[in-house]
N, C-alpha and C positions, 0 to 999 in steps of 0.2 A: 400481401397487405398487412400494414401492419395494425393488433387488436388491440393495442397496450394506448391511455392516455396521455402519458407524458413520460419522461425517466427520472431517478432517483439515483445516484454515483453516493459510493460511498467507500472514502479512504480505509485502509485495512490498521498500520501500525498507529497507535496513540489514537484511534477516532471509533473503529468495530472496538480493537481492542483496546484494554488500555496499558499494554503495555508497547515494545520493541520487540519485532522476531527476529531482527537480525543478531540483539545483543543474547535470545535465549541460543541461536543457532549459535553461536561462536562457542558459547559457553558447550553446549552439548557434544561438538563436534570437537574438543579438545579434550573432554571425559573420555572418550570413544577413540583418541587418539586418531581420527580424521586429520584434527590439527595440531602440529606439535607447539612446543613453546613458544619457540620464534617469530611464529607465525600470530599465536594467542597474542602475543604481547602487540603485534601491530595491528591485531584488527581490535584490540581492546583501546589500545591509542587512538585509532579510527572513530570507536562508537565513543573514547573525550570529546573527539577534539567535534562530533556532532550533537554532544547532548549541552555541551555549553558555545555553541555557535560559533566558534574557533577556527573554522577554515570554511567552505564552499560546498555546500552539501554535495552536488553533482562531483566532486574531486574526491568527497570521501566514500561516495558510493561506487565510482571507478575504482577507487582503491580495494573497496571489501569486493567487487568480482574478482580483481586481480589474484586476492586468494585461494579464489576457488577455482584457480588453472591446476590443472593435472588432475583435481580431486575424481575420482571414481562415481557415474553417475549411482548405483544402486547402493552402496553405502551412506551415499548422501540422501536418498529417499529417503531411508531407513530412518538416518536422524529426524528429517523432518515429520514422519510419522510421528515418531515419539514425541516429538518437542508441541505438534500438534494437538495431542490426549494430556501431555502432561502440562505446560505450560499457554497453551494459545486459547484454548476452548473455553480454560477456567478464565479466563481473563476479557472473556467476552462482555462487551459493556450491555445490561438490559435492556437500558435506554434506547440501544440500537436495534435490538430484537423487537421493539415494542415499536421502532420509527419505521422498519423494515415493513410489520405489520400493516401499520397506517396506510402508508405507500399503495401495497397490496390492496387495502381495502378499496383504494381508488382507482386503481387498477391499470398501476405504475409498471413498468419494466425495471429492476432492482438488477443496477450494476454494480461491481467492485470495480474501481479506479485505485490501483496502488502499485509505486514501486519496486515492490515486495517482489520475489521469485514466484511462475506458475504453481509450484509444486508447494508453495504454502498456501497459495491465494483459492487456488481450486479446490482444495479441501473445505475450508471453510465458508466459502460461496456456496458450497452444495448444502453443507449445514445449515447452513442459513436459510437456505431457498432464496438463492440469487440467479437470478436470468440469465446474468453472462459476466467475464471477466477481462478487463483489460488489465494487461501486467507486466512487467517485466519475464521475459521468455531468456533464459541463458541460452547458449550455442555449447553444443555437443557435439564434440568427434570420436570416435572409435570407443566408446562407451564413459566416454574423462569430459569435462568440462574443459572446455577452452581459456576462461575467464574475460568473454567478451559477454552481449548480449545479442540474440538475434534483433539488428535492428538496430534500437536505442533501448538506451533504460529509461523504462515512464518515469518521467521525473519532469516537475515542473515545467515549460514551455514545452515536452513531449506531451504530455497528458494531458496539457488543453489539445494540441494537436490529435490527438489519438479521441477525446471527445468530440472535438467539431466535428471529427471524419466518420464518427461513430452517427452523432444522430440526424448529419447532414444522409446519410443510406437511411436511416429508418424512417426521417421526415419529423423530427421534434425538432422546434422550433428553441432554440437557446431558451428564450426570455421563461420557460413552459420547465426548465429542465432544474434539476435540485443535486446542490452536491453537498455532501459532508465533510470535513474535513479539520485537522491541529494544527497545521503549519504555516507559516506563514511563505514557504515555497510553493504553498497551493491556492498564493495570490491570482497568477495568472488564470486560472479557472473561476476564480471567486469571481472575477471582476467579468465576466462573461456569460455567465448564468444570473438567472435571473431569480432566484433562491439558494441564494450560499447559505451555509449554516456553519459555524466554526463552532467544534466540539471540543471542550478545551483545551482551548488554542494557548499556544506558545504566547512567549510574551510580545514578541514583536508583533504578529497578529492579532491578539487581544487589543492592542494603540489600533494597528488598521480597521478594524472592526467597531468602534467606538468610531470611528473616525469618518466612517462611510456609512453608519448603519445596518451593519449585519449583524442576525441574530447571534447571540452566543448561548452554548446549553454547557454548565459545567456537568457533567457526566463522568 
């Protein structure tokens, strides 16, 4: 049975925090020589060609798994430990610690909704005191990364999919359910819940949001 009133989803990169984990992971895992040049140089081209909207998010996030074929899974833990204490925790938005609260106080079920990898998102869900985590899961063989994901990558029309499925099992009602989120990729959920919240949102988003009436919180 479930004891919780309703759910709370809240996107991880640009919305918990305010930065990107993927452009701190490239960055660290090329200090550490995880990634060499060659490689630096196209997932840096990758996090262009998505911070100025320049290609098709879903083809640039194929692209950054693609890199991480071969890589070794416990060295890449490693990194993201680090990159977690040094770069993700400080970058924590309070506003969201404080919305996180709120939720709580009413006596919300507090999920992470984010494309992000398991092994970034489940660290700081636990920090947070988050219920649960829907993510992106990479596939693993013989201790290396594949560069696929198990599944799909939550990513837009996934991650509505992966919410309906979520709180059709627990019994929350969409119109009841609250998401957070920057992009304007995390239209397809906005327009299905029935408390979007866009936490400063991208620009294409910010026009949607003016346009439909959703809350916006510069944070």
């Amino acid at each position: 049975m479930n004891h919780f009133n309703y759910a709370a989803f809240f996107d991880l990169d640009d919305t918990i925090i305010s930065i990107n984990s993927s452009k701190s992971l490239v960055k660290r895992s090329h200090k550490t020589g995880l990634l060499g040049n060659r490689d630096l140089l196209r997932a840096v081209y990758q996090v262009f060609l998505y911070k100025y909207n320049l290609k098709d998010t879903l083809k640039i996030i194929h692209k950054m798994g693609d890199w991480a074929a071969g890589i070794k899974v416990e060295p890449f833990k490693k990194i993201i430990a680090e990159i977690i204490e040094s770069d993700l925790i400080p970058a924590i938005r309070p506003q969201i610690v404080e919305a996180v609260k709120h939720h709580k106080s009413k006596n919300a079920e507090i999920v992470m909704l984010s494309s992000a990898v398991s092994y970034i998102c489940n660290p700081i869900a636990r920090r947070l005191g988050f219920d649960h985590v829907i993510c992106t899961v990479l596939e693993e063989a013989n201790g290396v990364f594949t560069g696929r994901p198990v599944g799909k990558f939550c990513f837009r029309e996934e991650k509505l999919k992966r919410l309906k499925a979520w709180c059709l099992e627990k019994n929350y009602p969409l119109k009841d359910v609250y998401y957070y989120a920057d992009s304007i990729d995390d239209s397809p959920v906005f327009y299905q819940v029935g408390h979007p919240v866009c936490v400063s949102p991208d620009k294409k988003l910010q026009k949607l949001a003016a346009r439909e009436g959703w809350p916006v919180k510069y944070w």
